[in-house]
C-alpha positions as CSV (number, residue, x, y, z in Angstrom):
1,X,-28.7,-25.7,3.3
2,X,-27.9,-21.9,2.4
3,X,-28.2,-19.9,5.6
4,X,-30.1,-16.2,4.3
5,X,-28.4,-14.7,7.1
6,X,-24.7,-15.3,5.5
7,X,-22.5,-13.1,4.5
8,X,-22.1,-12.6,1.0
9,X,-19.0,-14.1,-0.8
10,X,-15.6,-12.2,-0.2
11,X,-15.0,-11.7,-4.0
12,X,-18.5,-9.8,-4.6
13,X,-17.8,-7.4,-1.8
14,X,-14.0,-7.2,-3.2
15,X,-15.9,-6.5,-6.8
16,X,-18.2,-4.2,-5.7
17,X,-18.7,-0.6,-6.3
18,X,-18.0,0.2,-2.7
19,X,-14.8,-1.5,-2.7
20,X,-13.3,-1.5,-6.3
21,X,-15.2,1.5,-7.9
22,X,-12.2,3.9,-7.9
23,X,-10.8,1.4,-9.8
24,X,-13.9,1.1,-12.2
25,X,-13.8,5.0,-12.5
26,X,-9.9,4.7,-13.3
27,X,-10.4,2.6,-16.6
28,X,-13.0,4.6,-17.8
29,X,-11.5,7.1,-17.7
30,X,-8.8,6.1,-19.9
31,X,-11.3,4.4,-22.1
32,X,-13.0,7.6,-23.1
33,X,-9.9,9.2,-22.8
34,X,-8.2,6.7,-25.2
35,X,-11.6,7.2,-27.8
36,X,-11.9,10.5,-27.4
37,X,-8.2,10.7,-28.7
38,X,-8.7,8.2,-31.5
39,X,-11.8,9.8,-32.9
40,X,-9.6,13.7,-32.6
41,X,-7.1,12.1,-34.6
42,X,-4.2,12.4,-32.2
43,X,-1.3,10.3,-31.1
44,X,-2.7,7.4,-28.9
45,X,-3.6,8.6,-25.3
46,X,-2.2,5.4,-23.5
47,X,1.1,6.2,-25.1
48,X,4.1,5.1,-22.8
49,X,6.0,8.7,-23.2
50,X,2.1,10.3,-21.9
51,X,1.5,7.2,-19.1
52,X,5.0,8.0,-17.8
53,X,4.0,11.9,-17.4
54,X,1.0,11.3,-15.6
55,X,3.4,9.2,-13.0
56,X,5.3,11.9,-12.5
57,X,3.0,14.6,-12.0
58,X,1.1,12.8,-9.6
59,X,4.1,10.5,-7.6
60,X,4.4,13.5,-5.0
61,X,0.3,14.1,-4.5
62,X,0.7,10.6,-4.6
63,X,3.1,9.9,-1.6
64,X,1.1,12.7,0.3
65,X,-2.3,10.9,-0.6
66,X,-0.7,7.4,1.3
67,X,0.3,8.6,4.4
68,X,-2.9,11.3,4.4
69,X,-4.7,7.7,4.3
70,X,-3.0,6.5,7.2
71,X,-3.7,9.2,9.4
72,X,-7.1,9.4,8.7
73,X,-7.7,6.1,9.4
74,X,-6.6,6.7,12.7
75,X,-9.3,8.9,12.8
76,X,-7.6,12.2,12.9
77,X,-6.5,15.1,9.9
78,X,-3.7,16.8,8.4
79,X,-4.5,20.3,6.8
80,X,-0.3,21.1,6.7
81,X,1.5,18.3,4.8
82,X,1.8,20.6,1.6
83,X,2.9,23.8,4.1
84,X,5.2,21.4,6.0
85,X,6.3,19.9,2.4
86,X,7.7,23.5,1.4
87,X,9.2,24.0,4.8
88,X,11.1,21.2,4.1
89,X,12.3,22.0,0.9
90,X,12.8,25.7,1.4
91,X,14.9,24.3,4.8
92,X,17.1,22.2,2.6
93,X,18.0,24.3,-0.4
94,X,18.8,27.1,2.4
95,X,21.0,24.8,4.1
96,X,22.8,22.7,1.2
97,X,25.2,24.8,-0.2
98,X,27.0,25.9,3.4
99,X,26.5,22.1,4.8
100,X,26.3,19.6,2.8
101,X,23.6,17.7,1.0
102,X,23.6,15.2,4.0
103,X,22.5,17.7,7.0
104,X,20.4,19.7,4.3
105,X,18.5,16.6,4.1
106,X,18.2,15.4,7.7
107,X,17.4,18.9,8.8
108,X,14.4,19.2,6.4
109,X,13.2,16.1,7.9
110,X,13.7,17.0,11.5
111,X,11.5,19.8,10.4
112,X,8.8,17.8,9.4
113,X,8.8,15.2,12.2
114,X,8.3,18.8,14.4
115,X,5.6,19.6,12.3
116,X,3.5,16.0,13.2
117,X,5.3,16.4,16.2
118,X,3.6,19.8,18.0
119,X,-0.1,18.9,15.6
120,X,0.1,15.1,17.5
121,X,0.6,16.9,20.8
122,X,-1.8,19.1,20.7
123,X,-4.4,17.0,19.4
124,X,-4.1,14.1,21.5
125,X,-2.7,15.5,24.5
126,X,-4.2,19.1,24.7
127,X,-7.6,17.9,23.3
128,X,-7.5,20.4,20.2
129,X,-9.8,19.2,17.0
130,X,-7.3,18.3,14.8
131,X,-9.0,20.2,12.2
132,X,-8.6,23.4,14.2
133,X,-4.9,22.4,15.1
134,X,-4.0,21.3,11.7
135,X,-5.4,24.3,9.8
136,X,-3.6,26.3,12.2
137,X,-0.1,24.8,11.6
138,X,-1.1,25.2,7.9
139,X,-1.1,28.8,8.4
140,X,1.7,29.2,10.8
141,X,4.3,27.0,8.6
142,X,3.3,28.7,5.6
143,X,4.4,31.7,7.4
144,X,7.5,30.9,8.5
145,X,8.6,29.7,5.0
146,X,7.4,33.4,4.0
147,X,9.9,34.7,6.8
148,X,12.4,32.2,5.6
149,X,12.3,33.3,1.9
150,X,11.5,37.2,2.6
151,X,9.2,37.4,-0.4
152,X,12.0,36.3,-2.7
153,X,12.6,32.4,-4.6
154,X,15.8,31.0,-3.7
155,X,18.3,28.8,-6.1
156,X,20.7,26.1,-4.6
157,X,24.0,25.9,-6.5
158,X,25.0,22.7,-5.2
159,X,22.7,20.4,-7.8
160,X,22.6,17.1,-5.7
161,X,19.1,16.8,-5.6
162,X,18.7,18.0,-8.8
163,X,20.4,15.1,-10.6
164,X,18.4,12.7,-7.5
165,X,15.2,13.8,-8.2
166,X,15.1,13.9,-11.8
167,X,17.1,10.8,-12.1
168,X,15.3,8.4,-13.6
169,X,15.7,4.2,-12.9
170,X,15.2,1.8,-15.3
171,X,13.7,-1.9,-13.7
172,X,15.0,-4.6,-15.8
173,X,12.8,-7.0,-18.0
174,X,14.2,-9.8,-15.7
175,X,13.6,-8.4,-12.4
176,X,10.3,-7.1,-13.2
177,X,9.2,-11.1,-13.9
178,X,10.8,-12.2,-10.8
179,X,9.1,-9.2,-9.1
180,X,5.6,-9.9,-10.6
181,X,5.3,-13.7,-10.0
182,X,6.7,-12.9,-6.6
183,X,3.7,-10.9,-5.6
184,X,1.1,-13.3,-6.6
185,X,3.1,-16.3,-5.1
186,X,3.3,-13.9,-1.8
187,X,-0.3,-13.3,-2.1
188,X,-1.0,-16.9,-2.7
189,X,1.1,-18.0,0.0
190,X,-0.9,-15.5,3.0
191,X,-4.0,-16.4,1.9
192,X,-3.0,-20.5,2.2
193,X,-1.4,-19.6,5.5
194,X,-3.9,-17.5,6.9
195,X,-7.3,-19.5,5.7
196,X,-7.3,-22.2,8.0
197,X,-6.5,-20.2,10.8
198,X,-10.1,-18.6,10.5
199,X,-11.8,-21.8,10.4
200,X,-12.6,-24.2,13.7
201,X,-10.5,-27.7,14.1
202,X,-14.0,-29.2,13.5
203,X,-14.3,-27.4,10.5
204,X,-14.5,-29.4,6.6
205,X,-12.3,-28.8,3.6
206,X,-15.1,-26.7,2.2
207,X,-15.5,-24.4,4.8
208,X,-11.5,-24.0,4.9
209,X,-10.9,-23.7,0.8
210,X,-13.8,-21.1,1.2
211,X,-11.8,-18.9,4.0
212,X,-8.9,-19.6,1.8
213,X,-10.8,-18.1,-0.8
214,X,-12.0,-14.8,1.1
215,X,-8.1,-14.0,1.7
216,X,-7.0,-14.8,-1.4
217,X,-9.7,-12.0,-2.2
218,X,-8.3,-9.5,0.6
219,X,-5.0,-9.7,-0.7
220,X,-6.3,-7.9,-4.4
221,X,-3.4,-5.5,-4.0
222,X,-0.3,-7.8,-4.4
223,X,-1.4,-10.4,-6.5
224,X,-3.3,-7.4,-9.1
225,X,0.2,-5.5,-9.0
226,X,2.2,-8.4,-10.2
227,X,-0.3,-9.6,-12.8
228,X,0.2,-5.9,-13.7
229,X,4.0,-5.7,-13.5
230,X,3.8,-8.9,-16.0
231,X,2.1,-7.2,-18.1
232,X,4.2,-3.9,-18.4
233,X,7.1,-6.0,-18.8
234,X,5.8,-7.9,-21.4
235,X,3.9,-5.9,-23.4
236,X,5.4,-1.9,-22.3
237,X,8.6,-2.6,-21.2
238,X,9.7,1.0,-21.5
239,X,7.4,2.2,-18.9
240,X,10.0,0.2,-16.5
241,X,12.0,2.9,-16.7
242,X,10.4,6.1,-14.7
243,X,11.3,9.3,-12.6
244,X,12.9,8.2,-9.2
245,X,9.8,9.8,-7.2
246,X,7.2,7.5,-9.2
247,X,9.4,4.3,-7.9
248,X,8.9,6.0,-4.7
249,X,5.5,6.3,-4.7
250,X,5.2,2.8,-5.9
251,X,7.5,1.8,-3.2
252,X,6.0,3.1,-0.2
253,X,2.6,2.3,-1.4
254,X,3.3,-1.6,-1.7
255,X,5.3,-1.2,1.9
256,X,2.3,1.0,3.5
257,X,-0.4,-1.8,2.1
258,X,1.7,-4.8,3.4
259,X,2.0,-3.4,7.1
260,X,-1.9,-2.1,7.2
261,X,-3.3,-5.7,6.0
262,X,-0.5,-8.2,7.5
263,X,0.4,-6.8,10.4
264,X,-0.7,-6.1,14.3
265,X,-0.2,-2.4,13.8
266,X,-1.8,-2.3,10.8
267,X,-4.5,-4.1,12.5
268,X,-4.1,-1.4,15.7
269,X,-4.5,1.0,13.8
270,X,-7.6,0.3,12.0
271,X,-8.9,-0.7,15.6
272,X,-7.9,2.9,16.9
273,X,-9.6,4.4,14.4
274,X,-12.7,2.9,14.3
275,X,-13.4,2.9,17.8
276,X,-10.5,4.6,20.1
277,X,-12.7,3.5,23.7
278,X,-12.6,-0.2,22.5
279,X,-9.2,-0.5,21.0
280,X,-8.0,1.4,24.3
281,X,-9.9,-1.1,26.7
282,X,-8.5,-4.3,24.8
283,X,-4.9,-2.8,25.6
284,X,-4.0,-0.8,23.0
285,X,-1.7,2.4,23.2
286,X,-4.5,4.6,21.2
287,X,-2.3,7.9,21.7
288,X,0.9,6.4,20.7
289,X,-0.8,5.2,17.4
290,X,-2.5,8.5,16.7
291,X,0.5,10.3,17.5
292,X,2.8,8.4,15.8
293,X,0.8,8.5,12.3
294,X,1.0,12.5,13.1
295,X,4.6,12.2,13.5
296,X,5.3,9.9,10.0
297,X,3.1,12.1,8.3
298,X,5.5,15.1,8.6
299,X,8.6,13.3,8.0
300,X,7.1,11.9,4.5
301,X,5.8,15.4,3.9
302,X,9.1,16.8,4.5
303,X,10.8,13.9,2.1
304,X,8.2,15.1,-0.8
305,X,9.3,19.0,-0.3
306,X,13.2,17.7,-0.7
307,X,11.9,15.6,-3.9
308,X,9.8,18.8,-5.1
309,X,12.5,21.1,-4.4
310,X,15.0,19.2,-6.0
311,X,12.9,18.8,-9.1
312,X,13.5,22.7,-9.4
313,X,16.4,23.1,-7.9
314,X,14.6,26.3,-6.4
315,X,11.6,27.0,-4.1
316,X,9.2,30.3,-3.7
317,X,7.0,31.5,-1.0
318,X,3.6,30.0,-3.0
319,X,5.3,26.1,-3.5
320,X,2.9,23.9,-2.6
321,X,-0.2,26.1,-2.1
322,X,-3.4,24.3,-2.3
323,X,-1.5,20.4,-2.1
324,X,-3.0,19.8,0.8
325,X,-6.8,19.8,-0.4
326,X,-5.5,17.8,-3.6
327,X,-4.0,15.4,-0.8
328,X,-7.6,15.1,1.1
329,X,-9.2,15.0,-3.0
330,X,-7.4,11.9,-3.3
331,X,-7.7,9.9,-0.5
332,X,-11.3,10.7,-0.6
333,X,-11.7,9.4,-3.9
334,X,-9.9,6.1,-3.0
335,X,-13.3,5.5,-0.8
336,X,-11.1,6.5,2.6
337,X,-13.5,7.1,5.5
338,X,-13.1,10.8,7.3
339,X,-14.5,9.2,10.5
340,X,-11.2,6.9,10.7
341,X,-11.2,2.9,10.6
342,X,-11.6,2.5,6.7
343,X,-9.0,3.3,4.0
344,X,-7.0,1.7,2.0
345,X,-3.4,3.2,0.9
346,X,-3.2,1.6,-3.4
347,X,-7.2,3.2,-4.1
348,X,-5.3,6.7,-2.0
349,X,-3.2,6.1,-5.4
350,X,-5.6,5.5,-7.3
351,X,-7.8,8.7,-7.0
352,X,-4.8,10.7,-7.4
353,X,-3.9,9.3,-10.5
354,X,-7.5,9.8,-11.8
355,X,-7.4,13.7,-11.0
356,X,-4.0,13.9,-12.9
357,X,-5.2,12.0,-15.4
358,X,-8.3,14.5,-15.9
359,X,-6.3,17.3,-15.7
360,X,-3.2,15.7,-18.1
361,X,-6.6,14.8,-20.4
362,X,-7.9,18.7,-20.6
363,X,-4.5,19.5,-21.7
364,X,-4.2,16.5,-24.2
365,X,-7.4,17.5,-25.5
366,X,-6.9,21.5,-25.5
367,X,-10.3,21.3,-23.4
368,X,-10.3,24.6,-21.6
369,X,-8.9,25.0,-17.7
370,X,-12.5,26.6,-16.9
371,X,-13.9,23.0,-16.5
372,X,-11.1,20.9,-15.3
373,X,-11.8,22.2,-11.8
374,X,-16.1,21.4,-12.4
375,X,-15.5,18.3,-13.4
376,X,-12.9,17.1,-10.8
377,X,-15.6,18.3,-8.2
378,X,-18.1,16.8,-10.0
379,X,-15.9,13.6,-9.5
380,X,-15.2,14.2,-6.0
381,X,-18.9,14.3,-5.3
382,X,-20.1,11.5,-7.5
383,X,-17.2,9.7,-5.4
384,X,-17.8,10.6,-1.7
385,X,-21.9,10.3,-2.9
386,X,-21.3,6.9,-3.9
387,X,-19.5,5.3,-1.2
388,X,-22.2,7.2,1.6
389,X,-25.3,5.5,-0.1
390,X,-23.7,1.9,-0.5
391,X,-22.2,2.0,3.0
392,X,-25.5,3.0,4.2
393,X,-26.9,0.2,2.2
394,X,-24.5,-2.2,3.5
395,X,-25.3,-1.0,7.2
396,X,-29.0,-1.7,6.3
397,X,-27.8,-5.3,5.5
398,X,-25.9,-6.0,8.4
399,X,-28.9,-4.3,10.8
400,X,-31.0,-7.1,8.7
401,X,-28.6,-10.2,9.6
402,X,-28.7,-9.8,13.0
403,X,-32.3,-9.2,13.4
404,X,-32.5,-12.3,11.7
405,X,-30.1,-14.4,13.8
406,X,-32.1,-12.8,17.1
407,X,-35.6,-13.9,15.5
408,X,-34.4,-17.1,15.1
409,X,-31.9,-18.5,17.6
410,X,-30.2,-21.9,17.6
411,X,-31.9,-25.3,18.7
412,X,-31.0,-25.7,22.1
413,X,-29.6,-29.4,22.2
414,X,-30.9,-31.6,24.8
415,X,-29.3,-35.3,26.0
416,X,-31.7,-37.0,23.4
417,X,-31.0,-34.8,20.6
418,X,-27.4,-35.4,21.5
């Protein structure tokens, strides 16, 4: 007999617009982008040479937009990634001709992991709102670049990260197959392994297949990224070859996704930000999880001003101005709460690849820049509108279940009913 109070299946909340409409938004996008192409007469929109561009403009947003996620599912925020990005890189190309590429590079990053450093101290040990904090290191950072540069754009000679950063690596037809069905057999495999486990010893084969199921669900990321690595190498093989920071990006995303789902401090850290009292009573380090988000966050921020200034081989006082709001854009848009506990790093990619890919379709289109910025606020609203009203919806739900399961408790079993 169907209990009303159930759940609903694992795959419709997986499939629905809460969950996967960033996704939905994504591919229509490049369906009316692709029409609106064809009926214009132009050279077809999902072209690898134009798929490959849009990578590359947004891998840097992009590795921002991951680790943005991660702190704000702690439950905190980060106004100074794109000021502590061009610290970074202006440290770097100031220090790489007199010492080296090696101790240009490790002293940009020092710099960084100083930036997440001093905002994680003074927001979890001082008490500052890490709004105030954050928007406050923004400025400050931003200044001492200013001081750094004296008004003036600086040009490395040595052209190591030059020839890094634009470097591009080419994934072979072969390892890309390999790399595909490995994904889906990995998701395959931690959904067999994990299923049971959320299922009593008493439980029957239908109840286990069915938590079985509900992983195999959870696990979206992997196995929809190697059917889509199968496809690219089957169909578009030349978009196996791309810029270094794209394979980053991709990287770092797959890496970030595999420790948030799979792991205990992925699992801490959703606990921490969700409710910090309750993770902290059941023995978790709350500030040491905070902080330590704060901390990776600058030293990834740091890594994207090397890759940035490398792309250039130069830096000016203005790199960079503005990323961070792009940053908070696209994890927004990837349905990542503000208030902490909810987020999820490959949607953070996601929404940063849809506002590149409106602004790479103005330009395709010769659509004037006067409306690229009202219509990716538009689609910022419509976004953060949508995932409000159907979490509030699913709240309503969840308030409805458990009235129902009070109103009508279990049978209390007696010796003859036993």
């Amino acid at each position: 007999m169907t209990n009303p109070a159930a759940k609903p299946p694992a795959w419709r909340k997986a499939l629905a617009p809460r969950a996967a409409g960033v996704v939905y938004a994504f591919i229509a996008l490049l369906a009316v982008l692709t029409i609106t192409s064809s009926v214009q007469g132009r050279p077809s929109y999902l072209s690898s040479v134009n798929l490959s561009n849009i990578l590359e403009q947004s891998a840097l947003i992009g590795i921002l937009a991951i680790f943005m996620t991660v702190v704000l599912i702690s439950g905190n925020f980060d106004l100074s990634v794109a000021s502590t990005a061009a610290l970074a890189g202006t440290v770097a190309l100031k220090l790489i001709d007199g010492n080296g590429t090696f101790l240009a590079v490790l002293a940009a990053i020092a710099c960084g992991a100083l930036v997440g450093l001093v905002n994680a101290l003074l927001v979890q040990k001082v008490g500052v709102n890490a709004f105030i904090v954050t928007l406050g290191t923004l400025t400050a950072v931003r200044g001492v670049v200013q001081a750094i540069l004296d008004g003036k754009s600086i040009t490395a000679h040595n052209t190591a990260l030059l020839s890094f950063s634009t470097g591009r690596w080419e994934l072979p037809v072969a390892v890309a197959l390999v790399l595909g069905v490995a994904l889906i057999a990995l998701a395959v495999v931690l959904a067999v392994r994990s299923g049971p486990a959320r299922t009593s010893a008493a439980s029957s084969g239908a109840d286990s297949s069915g938590a079985v199921r509900e992983k195999l669900t959870a696990t979206w990321p992997l196995w929809l990224g190697g059917l889509l690595i199968l496809v690219i190498a089957g169909f578009r093989p030349n978009l196996l070859e791309q810029a270094v920071p794209v394979w980053i990006m991709l990287g770092l995303a797959l890496v970030a996704s595999l420790v948030l789902r799979f792991t205990v401090i992925g699992r801490n850290l959703y606990a921490v930000g969700g409710n910090a009292e309750a993770a902290r009573l059941s023995g978790i380090n709350v500030d040491r999880y905070k902080m330590g988000a704060f901390v990776l966050n600058g030293v990834l921020a740091a890594v994207v001003g090397v890759l940035y200034a490398g792309r250039f081989n130069s830096v000016d006082p203005t790199v960079l101005t503005g990323g961070e709001l792009t940053v908070i854009a696209a994890a927004v848009l990837g349905g990542t709460s503000l208030f902490g506990g909810s987020g999820v790093v490959v949607k953070s990619v996601i929404g940063t690849l849809i506002l590149f890919t409106l602004s790479n379709g103005f330009n395709v289109l010769n659509i004037g820049s006067n409306y690229q910025n009202v219509v990716q606020g538009t689609v910022l609203v419509a976004a953060a509108s949508l995932y409000t009203a159907t979490s509030q919806r699913d709240r309503a739900l969840f308030r409805k279940r458990v009235a129902r399961k009070t109103a009508d408790p279990a049978p209390v079993l007696t010796k003859s009913s036993a």
